[in-house]
N, C-alpha and C positions, 0 to 999 in steps of 0.2 A: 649824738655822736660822741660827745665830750663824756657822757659816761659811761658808753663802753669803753672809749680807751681809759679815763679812770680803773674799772674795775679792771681791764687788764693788767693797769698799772698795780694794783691790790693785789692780785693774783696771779702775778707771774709766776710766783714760785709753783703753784700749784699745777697750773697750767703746763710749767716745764716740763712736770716729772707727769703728768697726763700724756703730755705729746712722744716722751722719753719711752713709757711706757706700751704707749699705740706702737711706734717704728719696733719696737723690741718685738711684740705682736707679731707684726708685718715682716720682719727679719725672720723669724723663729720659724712662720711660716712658708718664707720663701726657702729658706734653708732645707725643711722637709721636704719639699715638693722636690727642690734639686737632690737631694740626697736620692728620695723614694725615684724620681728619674734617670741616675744613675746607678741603682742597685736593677732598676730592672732592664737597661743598658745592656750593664755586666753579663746578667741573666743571660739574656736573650743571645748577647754572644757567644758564653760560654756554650749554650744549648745547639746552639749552628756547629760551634766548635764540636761538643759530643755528635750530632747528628750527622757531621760530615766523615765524623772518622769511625762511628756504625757504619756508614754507607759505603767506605773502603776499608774492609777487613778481610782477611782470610778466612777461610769456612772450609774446613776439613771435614770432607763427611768418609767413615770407617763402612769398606761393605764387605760382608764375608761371602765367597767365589762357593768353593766347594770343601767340604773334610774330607781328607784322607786319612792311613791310618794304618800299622801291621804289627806281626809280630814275631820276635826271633829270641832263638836260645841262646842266650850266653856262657852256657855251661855250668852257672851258676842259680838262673831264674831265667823265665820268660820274660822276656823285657817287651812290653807298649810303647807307640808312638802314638800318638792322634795327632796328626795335622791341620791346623787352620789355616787354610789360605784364604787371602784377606786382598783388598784394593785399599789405599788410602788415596782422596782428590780432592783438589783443592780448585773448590766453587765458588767462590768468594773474588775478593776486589783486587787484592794484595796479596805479595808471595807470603808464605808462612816459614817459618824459620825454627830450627832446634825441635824437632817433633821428636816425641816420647810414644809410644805403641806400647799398652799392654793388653792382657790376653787371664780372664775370670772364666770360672763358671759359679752361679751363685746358685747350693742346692736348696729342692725342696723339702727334703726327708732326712729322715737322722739327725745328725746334731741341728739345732737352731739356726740358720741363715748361715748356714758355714761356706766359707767362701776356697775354692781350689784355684790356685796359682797355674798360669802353667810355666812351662819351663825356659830359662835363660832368656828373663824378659830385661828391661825393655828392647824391641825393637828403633832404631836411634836412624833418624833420617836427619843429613845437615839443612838440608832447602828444600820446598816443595812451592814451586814457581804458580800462575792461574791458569787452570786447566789442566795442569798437570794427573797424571795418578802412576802410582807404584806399585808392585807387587809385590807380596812379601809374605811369611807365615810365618806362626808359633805352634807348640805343638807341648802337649801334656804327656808327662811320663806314664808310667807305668801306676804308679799309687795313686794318682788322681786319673788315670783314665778308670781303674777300678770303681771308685769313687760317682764315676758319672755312672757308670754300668749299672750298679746298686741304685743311682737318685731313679733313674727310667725304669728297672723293674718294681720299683715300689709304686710309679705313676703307672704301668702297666696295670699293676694286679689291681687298685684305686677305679681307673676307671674301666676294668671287667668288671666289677661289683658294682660301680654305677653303673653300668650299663643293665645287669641285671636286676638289679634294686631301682632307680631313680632315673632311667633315661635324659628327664630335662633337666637333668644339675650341671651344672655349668663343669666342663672337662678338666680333671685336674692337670695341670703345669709340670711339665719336664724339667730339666737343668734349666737356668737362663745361660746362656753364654755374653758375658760381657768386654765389647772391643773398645776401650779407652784410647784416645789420643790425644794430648798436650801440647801445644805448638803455641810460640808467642807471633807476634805482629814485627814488623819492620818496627817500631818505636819500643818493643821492648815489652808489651802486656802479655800477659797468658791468657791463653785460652783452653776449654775443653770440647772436646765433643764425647760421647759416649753411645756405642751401639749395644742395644739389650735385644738378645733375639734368642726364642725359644727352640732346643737340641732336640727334637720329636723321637730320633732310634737313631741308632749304631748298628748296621748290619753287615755281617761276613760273605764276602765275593768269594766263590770260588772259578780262579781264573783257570782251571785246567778244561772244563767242560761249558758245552755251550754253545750258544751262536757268540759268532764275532759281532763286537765292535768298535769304531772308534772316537771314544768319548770327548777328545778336547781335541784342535788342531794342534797338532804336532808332537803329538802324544804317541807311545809306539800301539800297535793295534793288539786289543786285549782278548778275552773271552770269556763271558762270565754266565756262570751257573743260576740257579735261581737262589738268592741271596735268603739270610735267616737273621732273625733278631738274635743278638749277641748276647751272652750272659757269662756272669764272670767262674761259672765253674767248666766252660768248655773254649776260653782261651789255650792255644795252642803254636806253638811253631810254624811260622810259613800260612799263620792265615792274613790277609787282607780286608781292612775296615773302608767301611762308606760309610758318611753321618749323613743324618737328613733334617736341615733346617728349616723351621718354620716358616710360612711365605711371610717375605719383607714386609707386606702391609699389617701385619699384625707385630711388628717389632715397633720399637721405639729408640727415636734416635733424638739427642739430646745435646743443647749447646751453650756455653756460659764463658762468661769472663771469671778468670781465678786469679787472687794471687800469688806470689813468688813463696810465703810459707806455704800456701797448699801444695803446692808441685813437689816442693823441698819433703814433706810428708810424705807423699805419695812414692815418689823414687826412695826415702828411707824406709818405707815399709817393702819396698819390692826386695830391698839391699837385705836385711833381715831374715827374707822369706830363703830367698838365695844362700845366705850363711848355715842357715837352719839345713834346707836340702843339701847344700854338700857334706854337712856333718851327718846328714841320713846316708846319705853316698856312703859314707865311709865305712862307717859301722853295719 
């Protein structure tokens, strides 16, 4: 027993910075384990925190009703309307706030993915509460309803020639029509939704002959002829357009979180588009 504690007494020094050494050890690694325990703490909260406020969002989904559509002399030019009437609803958790509506068509023919405006966008809703939905339309001028006239007779004549050539080729694609909407959350984020849905033909109603009927409630009672695909060298005064959209299930509808520079983008590019058409206006 006397000499262990001897050599203790020898070797204190050494011993000290031994035992000094072990607790350093034993701290360093208590330290990580608290550290590594509260980072994934944090996490975990943070993640409840995200998951809870996925689970209360607003969710605007854009649907387009019916296109209408005509055309009248101004004494100057044939001037076009094309109509889109559109729904916007809000499916989601939480009311949506500040919504932004615009209104595309993205061609497949002629220039490279050229995209057509249509006119006096955006559409500007202050609040859209849960469950709610609005009615509302935009509607393409005259140069870009041309514009779509031209993308469908090119997809016309496309697939007459597969049809006669290639039967099983997969049908080639009309205009897309694309219904964007922006709306932020009660705390302040952005969101998008985006409806892409394919324009199949633009046909001319002639309401003066026919059987009657009457197409929507409350709508005055019409009468139409048997209808013909539209093409842009027999627009005329005092005719009347129908569009015909592709069935919903072949569209794609899309939804994301953005932020405050993308939207800032997007309304500057509408704002440009805008400045550009009234200086067409004019001239």
């Amino acid at each position: 027993m006397s000499s262990v504690i001897q050599y203790v007494e020898n070797h204190a020094g050494l011993l000290g910075l031994v035992s000094s050494i072990c607790m350093l050890f034993v701290t360093t690694v208590y330290a990580v384990i608290t550290w590594w325990h509260a980072r994934y703490t944090k996490q975990t909260l943070l993640e409840s925190i995200r998951q809870n406020k996925e689970e209360r969002q607003p969710y605007v989904v854009p649907t387009i009703i019916k296109v209408r559509g005509g055309a009248f002399d101004t004494s100057t030019y044939v001037r076009v309307q094309l109509n889109f009437h559109y729904t916007i609803e809000n499916v989601g958790d939480s009311s949506a706030v500040t919504l932004y509506t615009f209104l595309y068509a993205k061609l497949q023919y002629g220039q490279d993915d050229k995209m057509v405006y249509a006119h006096l966008m955006p559409e500007y809703i202050h609040s859209l509460r849960v469950g709610q939905k609005e009615d509302e339309n935009l509607h393409f001028e005259t140069k870009e309803f041309r514009d779509l006239i031209e993308d469908l007779e090119i997809c016309s004549v496309k697939n007459t020639k597969r049809v006669e050539t290639d039967p099983t080729m997969t049908p080639y694609q009309g205009p897309i029509i694309i219904l964007r909407c922006l709306y932020m959350n009660m705390m302040g984020q952005w969101f998008e939704s985006v409806l892409e849905q394919e324009l199949l033909c633009v046909t001319k109603k002639d309401l003066s002959e026919g059987n009657s009927e009457k197409e929507d409630e409350g709508e005055e009672m019409v009468t139409h002829k048997e209808s013909a695909w539209v093409t842009n060298n027999d627009i005329a005064d005092g005719d009347n357009y129908e569009g015909g959209m592709i069935n919903p299930s072949y569209s794609k509808l899309s939804r994301k979180m953005v932020d405050f520079e993308y939207v800032q983008k997007v309304l500057e590019d509408c704002r440009l588009y805008s400045d550009s058409k009234l200086e067409y206006l004019r001239t």
